[in-house]
N, C-alpha and C positions, 0 to 999 in steps of 0.2 A: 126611254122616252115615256113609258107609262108610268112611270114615278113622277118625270119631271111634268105631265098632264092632273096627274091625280093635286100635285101639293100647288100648282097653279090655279086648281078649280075649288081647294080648300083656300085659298088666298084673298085677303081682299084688296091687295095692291101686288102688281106686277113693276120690279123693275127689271130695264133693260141698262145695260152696260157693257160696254165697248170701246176699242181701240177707233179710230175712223182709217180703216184704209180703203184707198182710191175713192172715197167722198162716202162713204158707204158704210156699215156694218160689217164685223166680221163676218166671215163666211161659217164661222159657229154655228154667232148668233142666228144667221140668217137662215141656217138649217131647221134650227131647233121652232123657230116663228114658223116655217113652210111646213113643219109638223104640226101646228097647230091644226089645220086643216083638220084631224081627224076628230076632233072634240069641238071644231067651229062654233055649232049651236051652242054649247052648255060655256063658252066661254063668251060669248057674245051676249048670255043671259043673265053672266055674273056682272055685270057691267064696273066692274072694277076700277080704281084708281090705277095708272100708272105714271112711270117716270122714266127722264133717258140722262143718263150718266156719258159721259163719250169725254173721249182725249186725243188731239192729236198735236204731232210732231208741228205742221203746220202754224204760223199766226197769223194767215190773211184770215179774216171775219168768212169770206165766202165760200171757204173750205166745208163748212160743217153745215151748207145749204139744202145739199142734196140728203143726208141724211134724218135734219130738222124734220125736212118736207115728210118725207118716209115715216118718222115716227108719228107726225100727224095722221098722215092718210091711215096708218095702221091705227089709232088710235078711234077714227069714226068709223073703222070696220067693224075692227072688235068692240066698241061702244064702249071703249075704256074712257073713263075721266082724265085727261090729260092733266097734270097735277104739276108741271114744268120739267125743264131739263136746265142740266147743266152742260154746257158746250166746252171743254177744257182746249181753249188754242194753246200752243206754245209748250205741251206737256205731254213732250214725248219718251223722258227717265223721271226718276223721282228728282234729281235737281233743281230741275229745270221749273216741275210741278212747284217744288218749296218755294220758287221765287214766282210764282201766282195766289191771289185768291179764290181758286176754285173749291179748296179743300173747304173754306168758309162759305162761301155760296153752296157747294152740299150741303154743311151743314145746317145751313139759314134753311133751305129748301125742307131738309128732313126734319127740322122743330115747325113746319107749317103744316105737316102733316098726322102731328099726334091733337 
């Protein structure tokens, strides 16, 4: 966890990426962010870009509500610049992904960011 502290504080954009289960982040992800805790101040004072990547199996729109919300609220903790997400419904294998536009909406998303 001190590597993965050290190259977030040498970072000037954090993305987040994830599966959605049960409306949420994975339970990784979610380890690794409750870790942040320990470097709180020096990452709140980087006030960094980030972005939220997520997929699920799911296509109702209301699915990815609860975790939208969360990356928000995370995002005026840490005083990151929220910089958008991509919500991937319907793309729970690579198939399934091929037959959406999300992979193009990253992309659109990461040419707004250089």
């Amino acid at each position: 966890m001190a590597q993965v502290l050290s190259q977030l504080l040498d970072s000037d954009m954090v993305v987040l990426a994830t599966p959605l289960y049960f409306f949420g982040m994975s339970a990784q992800l979610k380890l690794v962010i409750d870790r942040f805790r320990s470097d709180n101040r020096k990452i709140q004072a980087k006030q960094m870009d980030a972005i939220l990547l997520a997929t699920s199996w799911d296509t109702e729109d209301w699915t990815m509500e609860a975790l939208a919300h969360h990356f928000e609220i995370l995002c005026k903790y840490e005083r990151w610049n929220n910089r958008g997400m991509v919500l991937g419904l319907g793309c729970g294998n690579l198939e399934m992904m091929s037959q959406t536009d999300y992979a193009e909406k990253a992309y659109q998303l990461g040419r707004t960011l250089v």
